[in-house]
N, C-alpha and C positions, 0 to 999 in steps of 0.2 A: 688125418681127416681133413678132406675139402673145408677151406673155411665157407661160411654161408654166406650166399649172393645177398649183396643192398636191396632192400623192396624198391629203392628209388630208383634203381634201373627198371625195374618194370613199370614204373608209374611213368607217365609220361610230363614232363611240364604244365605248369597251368599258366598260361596267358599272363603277363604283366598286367596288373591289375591297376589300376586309379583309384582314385575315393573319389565320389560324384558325393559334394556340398550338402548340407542340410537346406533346404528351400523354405523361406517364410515369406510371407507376402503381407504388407504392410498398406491398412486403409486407414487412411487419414490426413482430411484435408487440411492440416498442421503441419506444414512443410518442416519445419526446425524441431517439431518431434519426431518425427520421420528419418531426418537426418543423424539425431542423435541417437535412437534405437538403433539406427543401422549401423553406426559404428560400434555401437556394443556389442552387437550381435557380429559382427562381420571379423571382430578379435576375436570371438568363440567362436571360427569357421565355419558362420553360417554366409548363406546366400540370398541374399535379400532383392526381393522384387516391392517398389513401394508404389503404392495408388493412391490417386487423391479422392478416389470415386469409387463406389460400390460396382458402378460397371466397369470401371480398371481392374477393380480386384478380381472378378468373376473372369474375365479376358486373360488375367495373368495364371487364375488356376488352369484355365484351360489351355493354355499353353507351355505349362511346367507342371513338374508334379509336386507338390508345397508338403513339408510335415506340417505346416502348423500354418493359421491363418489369423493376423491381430488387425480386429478390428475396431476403430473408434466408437464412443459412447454417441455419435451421429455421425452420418451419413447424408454431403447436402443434395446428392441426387434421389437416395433410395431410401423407403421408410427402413428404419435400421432391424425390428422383428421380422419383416418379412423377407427381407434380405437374408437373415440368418436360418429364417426353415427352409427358404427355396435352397441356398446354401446348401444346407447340409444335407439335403435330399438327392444335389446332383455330386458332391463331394464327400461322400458318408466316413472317408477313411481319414479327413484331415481333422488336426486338431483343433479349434476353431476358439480365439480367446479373445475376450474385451481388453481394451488398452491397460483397464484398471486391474487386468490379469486374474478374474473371474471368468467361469465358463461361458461364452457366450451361446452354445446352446448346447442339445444334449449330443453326444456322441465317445468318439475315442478321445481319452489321452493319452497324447506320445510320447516317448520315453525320454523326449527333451523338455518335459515341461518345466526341471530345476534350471535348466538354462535360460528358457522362455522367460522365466518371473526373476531371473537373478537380473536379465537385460533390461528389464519394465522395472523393477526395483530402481537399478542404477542410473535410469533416462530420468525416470519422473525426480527422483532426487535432486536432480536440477535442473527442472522443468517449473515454468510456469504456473502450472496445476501439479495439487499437489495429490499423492496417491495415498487411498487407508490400505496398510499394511497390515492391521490389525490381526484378520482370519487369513490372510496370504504367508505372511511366513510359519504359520504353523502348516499352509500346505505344502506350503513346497521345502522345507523341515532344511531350509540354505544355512549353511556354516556358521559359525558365531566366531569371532574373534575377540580374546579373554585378552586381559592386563597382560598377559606372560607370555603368549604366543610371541614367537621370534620372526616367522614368515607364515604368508598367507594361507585361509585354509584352505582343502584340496575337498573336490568335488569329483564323484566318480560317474561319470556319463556315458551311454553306447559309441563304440566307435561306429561313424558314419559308414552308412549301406556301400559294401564294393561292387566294382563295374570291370566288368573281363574288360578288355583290349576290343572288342567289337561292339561296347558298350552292354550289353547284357546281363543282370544282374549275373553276380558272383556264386557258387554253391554256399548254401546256410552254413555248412562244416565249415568252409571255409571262412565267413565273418566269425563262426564262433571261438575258431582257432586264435585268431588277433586277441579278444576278451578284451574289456576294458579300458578303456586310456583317463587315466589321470588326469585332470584339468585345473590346474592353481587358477583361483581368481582372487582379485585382488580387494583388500580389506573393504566393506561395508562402511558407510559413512553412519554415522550418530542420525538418529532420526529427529535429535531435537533441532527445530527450524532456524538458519543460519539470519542473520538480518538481512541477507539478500534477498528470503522469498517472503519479505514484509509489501504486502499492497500498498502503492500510492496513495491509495486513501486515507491509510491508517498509518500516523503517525507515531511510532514509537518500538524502539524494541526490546520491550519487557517482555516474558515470559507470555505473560497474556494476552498481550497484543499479538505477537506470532503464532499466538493459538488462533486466534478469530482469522488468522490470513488464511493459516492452515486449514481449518472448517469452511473458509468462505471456497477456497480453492476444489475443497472436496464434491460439496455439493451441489455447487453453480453449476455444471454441465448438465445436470437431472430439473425435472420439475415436479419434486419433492417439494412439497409447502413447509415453509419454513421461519420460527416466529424466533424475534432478537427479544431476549430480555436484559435490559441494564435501569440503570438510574437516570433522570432526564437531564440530559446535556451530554449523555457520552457519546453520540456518534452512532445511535442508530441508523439513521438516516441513510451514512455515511454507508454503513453494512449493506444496506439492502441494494445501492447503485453499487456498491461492487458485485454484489451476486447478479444483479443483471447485464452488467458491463463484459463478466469474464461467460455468461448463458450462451446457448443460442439463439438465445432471443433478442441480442444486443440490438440489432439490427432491427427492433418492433418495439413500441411504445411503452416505457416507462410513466405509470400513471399511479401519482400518490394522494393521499386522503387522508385527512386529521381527524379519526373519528371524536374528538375532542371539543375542535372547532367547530362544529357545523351543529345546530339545534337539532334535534331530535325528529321535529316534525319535516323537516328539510332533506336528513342524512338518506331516507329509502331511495328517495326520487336522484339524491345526487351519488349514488351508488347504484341504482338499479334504470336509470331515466325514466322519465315519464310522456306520458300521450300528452295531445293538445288540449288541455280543459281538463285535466287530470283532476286538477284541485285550484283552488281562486287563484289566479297571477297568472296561471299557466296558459300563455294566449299562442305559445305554439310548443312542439313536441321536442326533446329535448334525448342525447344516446347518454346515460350514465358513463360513471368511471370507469366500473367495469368492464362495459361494451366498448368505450374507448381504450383500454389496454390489450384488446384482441391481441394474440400470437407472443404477446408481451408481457411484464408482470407489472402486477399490481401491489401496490404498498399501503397498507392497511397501518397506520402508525395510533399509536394505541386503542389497540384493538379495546380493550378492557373497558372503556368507558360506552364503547358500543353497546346501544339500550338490550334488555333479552329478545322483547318482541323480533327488534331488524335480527340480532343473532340467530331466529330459529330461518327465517328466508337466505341469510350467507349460507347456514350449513347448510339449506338444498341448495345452494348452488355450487358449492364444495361437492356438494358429493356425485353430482350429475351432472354437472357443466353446464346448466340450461338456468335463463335470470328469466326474468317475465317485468318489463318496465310498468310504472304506474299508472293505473289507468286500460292498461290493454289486457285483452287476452289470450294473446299469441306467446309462446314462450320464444326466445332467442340464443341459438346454441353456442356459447364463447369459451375461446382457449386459453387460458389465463393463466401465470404461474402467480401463487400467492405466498406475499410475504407481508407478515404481520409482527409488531413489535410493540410491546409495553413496559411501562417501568413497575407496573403492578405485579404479584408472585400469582399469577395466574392459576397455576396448581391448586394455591390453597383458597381464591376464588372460586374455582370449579368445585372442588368441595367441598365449601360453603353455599353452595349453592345462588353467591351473585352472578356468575358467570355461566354458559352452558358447559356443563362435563363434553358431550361430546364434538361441538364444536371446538373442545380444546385439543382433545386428542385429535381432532382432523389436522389443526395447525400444529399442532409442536409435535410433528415428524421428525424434525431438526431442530435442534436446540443449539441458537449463539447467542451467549450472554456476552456483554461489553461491559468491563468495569469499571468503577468509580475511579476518578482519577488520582484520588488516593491512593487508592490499591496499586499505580504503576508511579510514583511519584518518581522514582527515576529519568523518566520521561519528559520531566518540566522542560529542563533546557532546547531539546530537541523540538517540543512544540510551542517553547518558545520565539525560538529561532523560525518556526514555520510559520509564526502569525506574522513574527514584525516583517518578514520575507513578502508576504500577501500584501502585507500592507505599506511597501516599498515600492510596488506597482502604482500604485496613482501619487507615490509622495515621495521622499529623500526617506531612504533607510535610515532608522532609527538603531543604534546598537543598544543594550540592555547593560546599569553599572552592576558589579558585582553585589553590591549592598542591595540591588535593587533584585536580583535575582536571590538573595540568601530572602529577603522577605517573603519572597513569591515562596519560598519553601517552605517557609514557616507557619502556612496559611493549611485550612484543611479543605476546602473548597468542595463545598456542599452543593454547588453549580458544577464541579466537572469541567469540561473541556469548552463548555459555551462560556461559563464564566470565564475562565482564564482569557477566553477571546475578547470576552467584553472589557475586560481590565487592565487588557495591552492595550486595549484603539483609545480609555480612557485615558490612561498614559501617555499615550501616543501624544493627544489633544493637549492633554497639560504641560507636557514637553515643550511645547511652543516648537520654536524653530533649531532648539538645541536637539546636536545628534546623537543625545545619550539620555536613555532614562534612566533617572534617580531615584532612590527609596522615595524622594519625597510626592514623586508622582505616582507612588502605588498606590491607591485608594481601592479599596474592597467592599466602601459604602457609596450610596447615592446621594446622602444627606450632604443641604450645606451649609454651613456653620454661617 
């Protein structure tokens, strides 16, 4: 019996085939994140088209065909919602994600999105800003690497769309024949914060200090309101010019207010302004804090001692964006991000009822607490080292003796970080011209014998 003819003589060849790249296109006018996603993504054999502008990116879909589309938490040409419905109305098949690797609006997801969030994982890690991974890795369900694991884990991904030889997509049979390609990627770093992505501001790196970088980094690029609680001297102050520093509102007025310091009868008018002749003294018209912080944030520093009455006028303008100065009857519509801070426990103010209940929930959207310096005593030497450094600028650097430093630990410092500043410049002063302080210039009182 004839043996049976190969089917593959009657089949004919199919075309040499290519793989045509996965295409992402990359908005964000963040150059050095930009660069850095791209080499993540470009080891995972993607193809990356990056813009600094919402109308780059829109020129780049239209001229390539993109699985997926990451765009910035802003956009300094295009309002960034309206960018993303027009988007996705002339692009409906691409995948379209925020940098923080959330949906950026409704549509398809690609079957590269474990890739997408492994690259946005990996960039933001050591990045600047920091990313909440919180509800991300449970989406996108990326490998875990155990004490025992020997090599890294594997992640199973589509193999990229083929292209005949005349460019043409490939028959379906045919990608499905290929099936899956394996893809090792390389271990996950620890999500706990290294002291590299400790803010300038903040001196020290305890545990808790890298958490406040961490929260500060997260929600700076939003204008989510946002209230600091700690004890007085830790460095609230400090927090809130970082949240505006790292905003996009760096570039707009930082304007802060003690609602502490200013009398009661005073605080409406130097928060809200007032008209000419508002009230006795007032011989001409005057734009409040608030109106002067326009496009910019405002810092509201202990909020808590602000009277009920002004509180129930902030929460209308929390909640409407519209002040009305004293004396007028025009309202005035301002864009404000607010950050407000107290060393009082707020919560249990609001209900108790000295404080408004829902003026609180307006503010503590976000919650950074900054703690006593106590609590990071670790940290002495290193903000040590930051005062006498400050205060080496207008004088000879002073170095600190060991004796003089075991004391400074031995203190419990119910001042925090203000006192310890005041008690190195006292130091400092009793030093005289000697380049080292001694226990015996530590003084922790003001009395004098």
């Amino acid at each position: 019996m004839q043996a049976p003819v190969p089917v593959s003589q009657f089949v004919p060849p199919l075309p040499l085939a290519r793989i045509r790249p996965r295409t992402a296109i990359l908005a964000s006018s963040d150059g050095s994140f930009r660069k850095r996603l791209e080499q993540t993504l470009t080891g995972l054999r993607w193809q990356v088209r990056e813009a600094e502008t919402g109308a780059q990116a829109w020129a780049a879909a239209e001229t390539s065909t993109p699985e997926a589309v990451i765009v910035d938490s802003w956009l300094p040409d295009l309002d960034l919602n309206e960018f993303l419905r027009d988007f996705r109305s002339s692009f409906p098949r691409v995948d379209v994600m925020t940098s923080e690797g959330g949906n950026a609006a409704d549509g398809p997801r690609s079957p590269y999105r474990q890739e997408l969030m492994y690259a946005l994982r990996m960039t933001q890690d050591t990045d600047t800003a920091a990313w909440n991974t919180a509800c991300d890795l449970e989406d996108a369900r990326l490998p875990q690497v155990t004490a025992d694991s020997k090599k890294p884990p594997a992640m199973v991904v589509p193999e990229p769309a083929m292209l005949a030889a005349d460019g043409s997509s490939a028959a379906t049979d045919r990608n499905a024949s290929i099936g899956p390609v394996l893809v090792t990627l390389p271990a996950m770093p620890k999500r706990e914060a290294p002291a590299t992505e400790r803010l300038p501001e903040l001196i020290g790196s305890a545990h808790c200090m890298l958490e406040i970088s961490r929260r500060i980094r997260l929600v700076a690029p939003r204008s989510t309101p946002v209230l600091i609680e700690g004890p007085t001297g830790s460095g609230k102050e400090l927090v809130a010019e970082a949240l505006h520093r790292l905003s996009t509102r760096s570039r707009k007025p930082f304007a802060a207010i003690n609602c502490a310091a200013i009398p009661e009868a005073l605080l409406e008018a130097e928060l809200f302004g007032h008209t000419r002749g508002a009230f006795t003294g007032a011989v001409q018209g005057r734009v409040g804090r608030i109106e002067s912080a326009d496009g910019g944030t405002l810092f509201l520093d202990e909020i808590g001692e602000m009277p009920l009455g002004l509180q129930s006028k902030l929460l209308r303008f929390v909640e409407c964006g519209e002040l009305q100065r004293v004396g007028d009857n025009e309202t005035v519509k301002v864009d404000v991000r607010i950050v407000a801070a107290t060393h009082r426990p707020l919560a249990k103010d609001a209900g108790e009822g000295t404080f408004r209940s829902d003026l609180y929930y307006r503010l503590a959207v976000f919650l950074i607490r900054t703690p006593a310096l106590a609590e990071h005593g670790e940290d002495l030497p290193l903000l040590v080292g930051h005062f006498l450094e400050q205060m080496g600028r207008t004088e000879p650097v002073k170095r600190i003796h060991a004796g003089a430093m075991e004391k400074l630990k031995q203190h419990g410092w119910p001042g925090n970080v203000r006192e310890l500043e005041h008690v190195l410049e006292r130091a400092a002063i009793l030093a005289g011209d000697a380049v080292e302080i001694t226990a015996d210039e530590i003084d922790f009182g003001v009395a004098v014998n």
